[in-house]
Backbone as JSON, one array per atom type, in Angstrom:
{
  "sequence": "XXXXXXXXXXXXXXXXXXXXXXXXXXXXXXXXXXXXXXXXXXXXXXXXXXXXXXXXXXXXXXXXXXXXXXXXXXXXXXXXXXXXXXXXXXXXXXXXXXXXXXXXXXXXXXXXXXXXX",
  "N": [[-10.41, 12.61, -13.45], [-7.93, 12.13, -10.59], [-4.98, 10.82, -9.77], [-3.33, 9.58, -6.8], [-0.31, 9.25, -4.84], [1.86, 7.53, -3.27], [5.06, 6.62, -2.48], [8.06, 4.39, -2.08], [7.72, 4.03, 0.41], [9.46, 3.48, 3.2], [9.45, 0.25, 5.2], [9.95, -1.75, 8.24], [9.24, -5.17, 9.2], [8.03, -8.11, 9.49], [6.86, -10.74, 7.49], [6.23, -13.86, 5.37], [7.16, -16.85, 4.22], [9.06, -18.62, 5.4], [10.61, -19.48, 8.11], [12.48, -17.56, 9.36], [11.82, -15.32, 8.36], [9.82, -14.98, 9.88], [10.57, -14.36, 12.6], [12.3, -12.78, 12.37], [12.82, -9.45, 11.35], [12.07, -7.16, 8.34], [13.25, -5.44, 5.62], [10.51, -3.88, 3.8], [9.7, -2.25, 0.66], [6.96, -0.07, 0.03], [4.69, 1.0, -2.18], [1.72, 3.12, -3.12], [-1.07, 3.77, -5.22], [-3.9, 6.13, -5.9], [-6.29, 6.56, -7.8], [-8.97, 8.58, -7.99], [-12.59, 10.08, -8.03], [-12.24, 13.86, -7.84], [-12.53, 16.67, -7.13], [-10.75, 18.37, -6.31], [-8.26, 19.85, -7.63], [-9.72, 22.44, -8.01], [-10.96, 22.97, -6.04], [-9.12, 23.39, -4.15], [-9.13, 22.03, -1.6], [-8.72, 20.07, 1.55], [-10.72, 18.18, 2.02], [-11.67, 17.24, -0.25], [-10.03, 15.56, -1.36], [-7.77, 12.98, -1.27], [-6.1, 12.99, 1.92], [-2.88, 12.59, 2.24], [-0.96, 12.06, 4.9], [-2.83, 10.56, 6.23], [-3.24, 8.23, 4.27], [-0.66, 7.19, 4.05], [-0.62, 6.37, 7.06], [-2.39, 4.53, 6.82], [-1.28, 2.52, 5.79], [1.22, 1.85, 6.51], [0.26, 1.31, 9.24], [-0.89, -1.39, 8.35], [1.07, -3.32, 7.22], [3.12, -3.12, 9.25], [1.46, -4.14, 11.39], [0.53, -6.74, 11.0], [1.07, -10.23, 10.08], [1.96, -11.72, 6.92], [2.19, -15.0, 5.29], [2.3, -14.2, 2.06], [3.55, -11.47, 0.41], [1.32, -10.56, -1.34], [-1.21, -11.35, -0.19], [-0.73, -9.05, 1.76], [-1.06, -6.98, 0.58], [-3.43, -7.1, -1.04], [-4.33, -6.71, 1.6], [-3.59, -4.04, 2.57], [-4.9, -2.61, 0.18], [-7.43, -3.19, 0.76], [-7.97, -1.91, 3.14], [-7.57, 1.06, 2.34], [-9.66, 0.88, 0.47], [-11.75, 0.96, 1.81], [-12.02, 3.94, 3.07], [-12.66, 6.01, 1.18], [-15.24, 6.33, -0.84], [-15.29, 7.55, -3.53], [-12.76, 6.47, -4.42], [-11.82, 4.69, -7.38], [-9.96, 3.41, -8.45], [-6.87, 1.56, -7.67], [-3.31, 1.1, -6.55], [-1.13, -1.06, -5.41], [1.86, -1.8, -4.68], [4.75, -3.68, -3.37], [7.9, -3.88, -2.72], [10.38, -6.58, -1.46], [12.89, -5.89, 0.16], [15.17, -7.38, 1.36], [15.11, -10.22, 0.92], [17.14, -11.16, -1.35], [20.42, -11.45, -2.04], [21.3, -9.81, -4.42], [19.03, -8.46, -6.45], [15.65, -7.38, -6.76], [12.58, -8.88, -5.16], [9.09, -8.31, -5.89], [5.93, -7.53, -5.98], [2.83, -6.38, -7.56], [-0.44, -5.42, -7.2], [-3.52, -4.23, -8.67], [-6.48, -2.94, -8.15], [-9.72, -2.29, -9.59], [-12.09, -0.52, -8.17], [-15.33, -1.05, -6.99], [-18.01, -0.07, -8.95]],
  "CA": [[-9.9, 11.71, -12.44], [-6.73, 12.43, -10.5], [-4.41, 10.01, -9.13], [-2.39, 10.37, -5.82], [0.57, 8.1, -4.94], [3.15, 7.7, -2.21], [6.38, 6.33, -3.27], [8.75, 3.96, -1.37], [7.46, 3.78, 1.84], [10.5, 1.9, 3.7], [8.91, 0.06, 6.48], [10.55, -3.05, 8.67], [7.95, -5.83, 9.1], [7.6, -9.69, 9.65], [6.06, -10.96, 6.41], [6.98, -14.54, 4.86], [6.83, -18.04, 4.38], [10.44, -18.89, 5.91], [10.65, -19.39, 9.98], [13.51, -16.94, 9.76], [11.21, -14.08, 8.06], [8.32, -14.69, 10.73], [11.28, -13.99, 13.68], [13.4, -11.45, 12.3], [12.76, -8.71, 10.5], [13.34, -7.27, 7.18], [12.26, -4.24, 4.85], [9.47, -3.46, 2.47], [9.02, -1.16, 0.38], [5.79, -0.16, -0.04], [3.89, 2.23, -3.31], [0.07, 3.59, -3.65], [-1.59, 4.85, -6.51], [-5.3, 5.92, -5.51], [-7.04, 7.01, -8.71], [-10.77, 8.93, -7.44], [-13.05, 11.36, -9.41], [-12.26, 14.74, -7.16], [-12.57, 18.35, -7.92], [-9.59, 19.35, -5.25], [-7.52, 20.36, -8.42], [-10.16, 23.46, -8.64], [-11.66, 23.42, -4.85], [-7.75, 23.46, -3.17], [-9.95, 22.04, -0.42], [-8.28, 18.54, 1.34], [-11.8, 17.22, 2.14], [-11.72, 16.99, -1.93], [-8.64, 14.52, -1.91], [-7.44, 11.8, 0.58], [-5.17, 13.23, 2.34], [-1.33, 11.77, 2.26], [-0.95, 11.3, 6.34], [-3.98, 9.17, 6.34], [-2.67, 7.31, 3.12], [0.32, 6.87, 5.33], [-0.86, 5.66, 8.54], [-3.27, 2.72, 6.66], [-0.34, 1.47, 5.03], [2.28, 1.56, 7.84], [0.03, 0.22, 9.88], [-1.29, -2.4, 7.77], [2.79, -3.6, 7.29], [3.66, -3.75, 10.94], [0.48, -5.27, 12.81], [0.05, -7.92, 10.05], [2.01, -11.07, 9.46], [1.32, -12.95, 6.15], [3.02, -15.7, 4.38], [2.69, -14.25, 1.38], [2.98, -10.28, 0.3], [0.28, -10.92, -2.43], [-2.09, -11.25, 0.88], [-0.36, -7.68, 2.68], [-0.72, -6.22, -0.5], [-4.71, -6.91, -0.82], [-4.96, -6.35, 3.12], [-3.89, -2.78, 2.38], [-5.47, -2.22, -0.1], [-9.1, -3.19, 1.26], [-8.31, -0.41, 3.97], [-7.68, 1.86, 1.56], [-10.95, 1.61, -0.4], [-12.72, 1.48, 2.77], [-11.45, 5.52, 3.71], [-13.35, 6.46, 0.36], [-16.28, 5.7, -2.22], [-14.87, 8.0, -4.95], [-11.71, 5.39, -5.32], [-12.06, 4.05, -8.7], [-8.62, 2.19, -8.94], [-5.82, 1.31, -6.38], [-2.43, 0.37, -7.24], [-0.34, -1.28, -4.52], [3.2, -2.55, -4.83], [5.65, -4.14, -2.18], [9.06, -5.1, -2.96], [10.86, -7.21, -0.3], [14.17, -5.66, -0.27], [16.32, -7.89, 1.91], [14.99, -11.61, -0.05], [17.91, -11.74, -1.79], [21.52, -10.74, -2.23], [21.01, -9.52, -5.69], [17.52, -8.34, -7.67], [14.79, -7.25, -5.6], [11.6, -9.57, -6.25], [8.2, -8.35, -5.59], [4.61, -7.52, -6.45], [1.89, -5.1, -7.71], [-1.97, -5.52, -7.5], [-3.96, -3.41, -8.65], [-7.88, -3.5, -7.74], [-10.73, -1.73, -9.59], [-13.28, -0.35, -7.2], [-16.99, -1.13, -7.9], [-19.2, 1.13, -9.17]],
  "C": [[-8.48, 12.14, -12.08], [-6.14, 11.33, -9.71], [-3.15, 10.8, -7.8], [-1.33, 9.46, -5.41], [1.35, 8.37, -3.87], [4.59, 6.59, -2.08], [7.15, 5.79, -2.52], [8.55, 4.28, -0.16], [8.63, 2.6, 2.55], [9.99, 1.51, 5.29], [9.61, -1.68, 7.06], [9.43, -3.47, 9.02], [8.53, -7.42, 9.11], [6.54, -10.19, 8.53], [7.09, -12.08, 5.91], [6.86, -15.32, 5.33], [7.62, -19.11, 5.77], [10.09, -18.63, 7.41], [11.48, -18.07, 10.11], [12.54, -15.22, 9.31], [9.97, -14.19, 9.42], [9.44, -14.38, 12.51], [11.96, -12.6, 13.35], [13.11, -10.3, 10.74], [13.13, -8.14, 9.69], [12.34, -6.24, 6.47], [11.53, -4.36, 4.09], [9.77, -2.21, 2.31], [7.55, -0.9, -0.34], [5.42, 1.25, -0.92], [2.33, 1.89, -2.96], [-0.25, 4.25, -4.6], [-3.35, 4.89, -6.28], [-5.66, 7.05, -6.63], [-8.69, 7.34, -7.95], [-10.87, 10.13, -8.11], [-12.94, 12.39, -8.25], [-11.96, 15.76, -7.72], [-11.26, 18.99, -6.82], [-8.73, 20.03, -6.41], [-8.42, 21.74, -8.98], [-10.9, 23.89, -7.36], [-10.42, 24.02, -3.95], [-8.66, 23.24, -1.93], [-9.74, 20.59, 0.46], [-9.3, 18.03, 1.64], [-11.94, 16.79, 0.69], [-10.83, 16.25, -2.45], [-8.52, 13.71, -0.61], [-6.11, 12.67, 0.71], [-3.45, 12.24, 2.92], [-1.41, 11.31, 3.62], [-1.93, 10.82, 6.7], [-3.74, 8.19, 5.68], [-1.62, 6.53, 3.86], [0.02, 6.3, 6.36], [-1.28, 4.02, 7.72], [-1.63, 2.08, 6.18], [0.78, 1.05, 6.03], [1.65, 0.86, 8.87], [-0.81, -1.23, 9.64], [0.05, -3.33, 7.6], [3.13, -3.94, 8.6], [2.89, -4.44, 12.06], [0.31, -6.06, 11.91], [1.07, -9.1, 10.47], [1.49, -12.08, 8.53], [2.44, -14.06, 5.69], [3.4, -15.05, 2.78], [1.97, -12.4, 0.75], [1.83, -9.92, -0.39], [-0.75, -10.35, -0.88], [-1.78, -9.62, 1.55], [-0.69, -7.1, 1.65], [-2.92, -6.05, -0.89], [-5.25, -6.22, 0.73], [-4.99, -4.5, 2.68], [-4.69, -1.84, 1.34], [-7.15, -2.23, 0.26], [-9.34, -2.02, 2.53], [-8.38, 0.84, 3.61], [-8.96, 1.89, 1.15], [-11.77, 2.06, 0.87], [-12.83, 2.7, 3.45], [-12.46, 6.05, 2.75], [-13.92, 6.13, -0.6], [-16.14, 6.38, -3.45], [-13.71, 7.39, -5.26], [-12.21, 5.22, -6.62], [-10.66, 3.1, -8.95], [-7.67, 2.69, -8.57], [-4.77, 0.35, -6.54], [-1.64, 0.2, -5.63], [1.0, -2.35, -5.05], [4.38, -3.18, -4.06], [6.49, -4.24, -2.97], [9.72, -5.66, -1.58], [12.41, -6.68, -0.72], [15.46, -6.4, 0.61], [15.72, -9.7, 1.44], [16.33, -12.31, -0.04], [19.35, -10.61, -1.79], [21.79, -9.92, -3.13], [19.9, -9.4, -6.0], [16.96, -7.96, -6.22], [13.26, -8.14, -6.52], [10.34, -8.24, -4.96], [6.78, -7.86, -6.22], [3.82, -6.28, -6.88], [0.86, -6.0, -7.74], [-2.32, -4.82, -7.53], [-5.39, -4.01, -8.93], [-8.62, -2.09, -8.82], [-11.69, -1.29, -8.49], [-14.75, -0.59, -7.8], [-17.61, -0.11, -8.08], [-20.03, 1.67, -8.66]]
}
């Protein structure tokens, strides 16, 4: 199994409970970790891996055409577009943090999904 990941994605976005987050915008950052059984580490072949600028697009544009109340929800949305790209997933780590919240700390989330069998 190899895992593939893409690392602080900084994307501006409308996400949040607050009147002031659903008007004015404010950053995420956004991680993937897509664990799938693939032989590309012996084919060098990218039909044998997801390719990163596809990984990229779902997630950027899952972040900027959305608006949820609560990242928990953006955080499943992207990931359900994710599995749906490929049936060798096996397990999909997604993470947001909200980096303008607070003045101090950054809060935010991970889910991570199994894929079915």
């Amino acid at each position: 199994m190899l895992t593939i990941y893409l690392k602080d994605l900084l994307i501006t976005a409308r996400h949040g409970v607050h009147q002031h987050e659903k008007t004015q915008a404010q950053r995420f950052s956004v991680s993937v970790e897509v664990s799938l059984e693939t032989r590309a580490n012996t084919s060098d072949r990218l039909e044998d891996t997801l390719d990163w600028s596809r990984l990229r697009q779902i997630v950027v544009s899952a972040v900027q055409n959305t608006s949820f109340n609560l990242i928990e929800r953006l955080a499943q949305q992207i990931a359900d577009e994710i599995l749906k790209t490929d049936e060798r997933i096996k397990k999909l780590t997604v993470s947001i943090d909200k980096l303008d919240a607070f003045r101090t700390g950054v809060p935010g989330i991970k889910l991570i999904v199994k894929a079915r069998s």
